[in-house]
N, C-alpha and C positions, 0 to 999 in steps of 0.2 A: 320509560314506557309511555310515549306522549300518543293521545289518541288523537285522529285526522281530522273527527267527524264530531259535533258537538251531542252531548247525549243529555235530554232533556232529565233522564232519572236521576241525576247530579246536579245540585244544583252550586254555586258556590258565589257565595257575599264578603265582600270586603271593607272594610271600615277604619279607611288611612290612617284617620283623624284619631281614631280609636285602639288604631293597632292592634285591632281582632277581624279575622278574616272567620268566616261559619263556611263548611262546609253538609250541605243537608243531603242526604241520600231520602229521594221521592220515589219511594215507590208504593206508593201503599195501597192497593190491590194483592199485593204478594209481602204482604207487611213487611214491607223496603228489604225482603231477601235482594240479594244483589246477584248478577252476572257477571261474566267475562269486563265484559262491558263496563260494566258499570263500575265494576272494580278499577277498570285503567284509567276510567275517566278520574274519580279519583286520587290517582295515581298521579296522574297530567295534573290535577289542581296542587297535588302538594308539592308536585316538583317545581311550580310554578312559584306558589308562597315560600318554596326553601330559599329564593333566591330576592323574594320581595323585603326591601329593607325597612318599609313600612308596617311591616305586620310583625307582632311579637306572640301570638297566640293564634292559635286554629280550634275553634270547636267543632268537633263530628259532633251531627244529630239527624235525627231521623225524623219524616215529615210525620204531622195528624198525631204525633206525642206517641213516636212508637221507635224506637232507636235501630234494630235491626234484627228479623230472624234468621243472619246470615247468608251461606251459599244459597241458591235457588236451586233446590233438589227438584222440582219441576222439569226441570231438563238439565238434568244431571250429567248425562254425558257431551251436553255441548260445552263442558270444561274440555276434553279431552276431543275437540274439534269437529263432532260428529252428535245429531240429535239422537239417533238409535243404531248404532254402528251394528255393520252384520258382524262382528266378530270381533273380540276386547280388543283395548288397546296394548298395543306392545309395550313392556317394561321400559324400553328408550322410551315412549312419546310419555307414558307417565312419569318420568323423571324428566324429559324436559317441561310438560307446562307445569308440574307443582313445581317447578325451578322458578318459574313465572311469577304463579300465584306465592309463593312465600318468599318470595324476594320482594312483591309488595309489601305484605307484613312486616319484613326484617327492616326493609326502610321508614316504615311508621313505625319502630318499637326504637329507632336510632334519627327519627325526624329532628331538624335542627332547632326550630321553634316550641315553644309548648304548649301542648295537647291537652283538652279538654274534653270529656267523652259526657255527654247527655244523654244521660240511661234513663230511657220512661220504658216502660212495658214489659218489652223484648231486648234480649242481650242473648242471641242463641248462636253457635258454631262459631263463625270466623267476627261474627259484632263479638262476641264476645271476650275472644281473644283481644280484638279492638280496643276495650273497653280497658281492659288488664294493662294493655301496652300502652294507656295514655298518660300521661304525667299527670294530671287531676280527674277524677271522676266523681261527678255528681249521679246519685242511681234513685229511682223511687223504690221505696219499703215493700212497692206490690212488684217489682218487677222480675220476671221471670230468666234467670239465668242457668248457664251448662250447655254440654258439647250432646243434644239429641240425636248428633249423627252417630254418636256409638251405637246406636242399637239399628244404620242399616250399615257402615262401613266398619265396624268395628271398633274397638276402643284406641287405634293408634290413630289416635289424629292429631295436627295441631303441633303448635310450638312445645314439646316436653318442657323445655329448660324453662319456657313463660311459666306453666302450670303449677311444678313445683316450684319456682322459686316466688311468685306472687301468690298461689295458695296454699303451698307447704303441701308437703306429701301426703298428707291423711285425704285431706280433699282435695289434691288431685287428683289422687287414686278412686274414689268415690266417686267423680265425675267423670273418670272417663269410664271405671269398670262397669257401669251402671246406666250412664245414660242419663244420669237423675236430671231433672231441674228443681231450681232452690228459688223461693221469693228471696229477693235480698236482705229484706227482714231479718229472715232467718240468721244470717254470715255477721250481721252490723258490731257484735259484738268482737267480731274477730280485726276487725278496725284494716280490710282488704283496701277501701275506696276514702276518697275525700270526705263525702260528706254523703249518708244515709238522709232522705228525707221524704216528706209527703210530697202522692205524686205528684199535684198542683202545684210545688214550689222548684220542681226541677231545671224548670228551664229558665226562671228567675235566679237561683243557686250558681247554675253553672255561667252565664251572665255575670254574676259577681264574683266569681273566682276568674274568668279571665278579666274580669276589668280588673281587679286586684292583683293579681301577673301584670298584666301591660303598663304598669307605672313603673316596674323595676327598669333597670338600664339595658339597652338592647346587646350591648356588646356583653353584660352579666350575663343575661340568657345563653349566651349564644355557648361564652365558656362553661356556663354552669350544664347544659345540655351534652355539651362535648365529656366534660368532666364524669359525668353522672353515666352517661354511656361504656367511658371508658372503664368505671368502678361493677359495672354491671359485667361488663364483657368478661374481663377476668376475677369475677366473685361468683357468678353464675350464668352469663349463656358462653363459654367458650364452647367452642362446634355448634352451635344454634342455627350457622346459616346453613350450613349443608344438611345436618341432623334433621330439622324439620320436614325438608321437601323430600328425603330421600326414606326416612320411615314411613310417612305420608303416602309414598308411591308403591313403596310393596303391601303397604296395607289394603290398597283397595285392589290388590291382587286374593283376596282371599278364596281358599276354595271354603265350599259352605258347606256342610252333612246335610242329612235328609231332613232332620228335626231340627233346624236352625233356621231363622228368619234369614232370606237372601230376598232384598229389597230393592235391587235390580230387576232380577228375576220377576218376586211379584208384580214390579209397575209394567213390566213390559207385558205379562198377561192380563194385569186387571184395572193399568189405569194409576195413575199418582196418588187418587184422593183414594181409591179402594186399598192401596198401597199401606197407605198411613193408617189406616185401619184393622188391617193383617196386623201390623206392627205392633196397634196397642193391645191386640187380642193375645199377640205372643208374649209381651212383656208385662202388659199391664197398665193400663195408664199414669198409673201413681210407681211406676217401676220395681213392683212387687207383682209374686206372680197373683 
């Protein structure tokens, strides 16, 4: 999925000599939520690094110490090729582009290099998932994690077989039926991520765990990555690729009752930011009513 056009919100650094290559998502105005866009761009840097023989490690991070609050629900339906479409999209067009969007994902959760995730802040919706599918993650103690879209799309979102099998049933279940977010704090005990720490030390942390990766031997990676994929693929995501994009797509078919938050509906009469605000009025802030 190579993009034509260079997109400034991506930015991506390489370092031969060091055999880590950073990939920084800039967006932060929209605290680095990401687009279409921005995703393929991306997409085009890691297809690029999968085949670079100098690089042994990729770190995702996000600019101004804020990792990612995911999709950019601001213009939410320009996933589905249209800023405010007069009329939903049809079940084909939302199974082909979450055929798109999570076939990104599937190939960072099977990337042949390894992956570093630099979690300062925000880890929200598909950063999140991000986060989970990388081989090391470094997260701060304050940083805000979980799937927020459950409470305008519903609770099916996202890789199942990532959720429970990196956070175990209990809290999967919890984050998606709920909506909740967790300081990372909170999880550290449950030993999810590489390494919990203060947030001033994150991006020094994850820094030392890829230089600590890139001294191993290139051709070890490469097997050890294959290897590890293949133990994952038949111990827990067998049907992952299709499963994803295809619960995905009837989920954001939902019809809503009258006393349900439909957060399509709202933005389209009152606005994104008034949006978000209906939303915490119906949930709750703290996801308690």
């Amino acid at each position: 999925m190579a993009t034509t056009e260079p997109e400034p919100r991506v930015q991506l650094d390489r370092d031969p000599v060091a055999h880590v290559a950073r990939i920084t998502i800039d967006n932060p105005p929209r605290r680095n939520a990401y687009d279409p866009a921005m995703r393929r761009a991306m997409g085009a840097h890691l297809e690029d690094l999968a085949v670079d023989d100098d690089i042994k490690v990729v770190i995702l991070r996000g600019a101004d110490g804020v990792f990612s609050t995911g999709a950019d629900m601001k213009n939410a339906y320009a996933w589905y090729g249209s800023d405010e479409p007069r009329r939903r999209p049809s079940q084909r067009r939302r199974l082909s582009v979450d055929r798109e969007s999570f076939g990104f994902y599937h190939d960072f959760l099977t990337f042949p290099k390894v992956t570093v995730a630099q979690v300062e802040t925000y880890a929200l919706g598909g950063a999140f998932e991000l986060a989970l599918m990388s081989d090391l993650a470094v997260v701060g103690r304050d940083a805000q994690l979980g799937m927020p879209g459950a409470k305008l799309l519903g609770p099916a979102l996202g890789n199942l077989h990532l959720f429970f099998h990196r956070l175990g049933p209990v809290l999967a279940r919890r984050l998606l039926l709920t909506g909740d977010t967790v300081a990372a704090g909170e999880l550290e005990h449950l030993g999810l991520f590489t390494e919990v720490c203060e947030p001033e030390a994150v991006a020094g942390r994850a820094e030392a765990w890829a230089e600590k990766v890139a001294r191993m031997p290139a051709d070890g990676l490469a097997i050890a990555k294959t290897g590890f994929s293949l133990v994952e693929q038949t111990m827990a995501y067998s049907g992952e690729e299709a499963t994803g994009y295809l619960v995905h797509a009837f989920a954001t078919n939902l019809r809503f009752e009258d006393d349900e938050f439909n957060f399509v509906k709202t933005r389209a009469k009152v606005g994104t930011t008034e949006a978000f605000k209906h939303r915490d009025a119906h949930f709750g802030t703290d996801g308690r009513p």
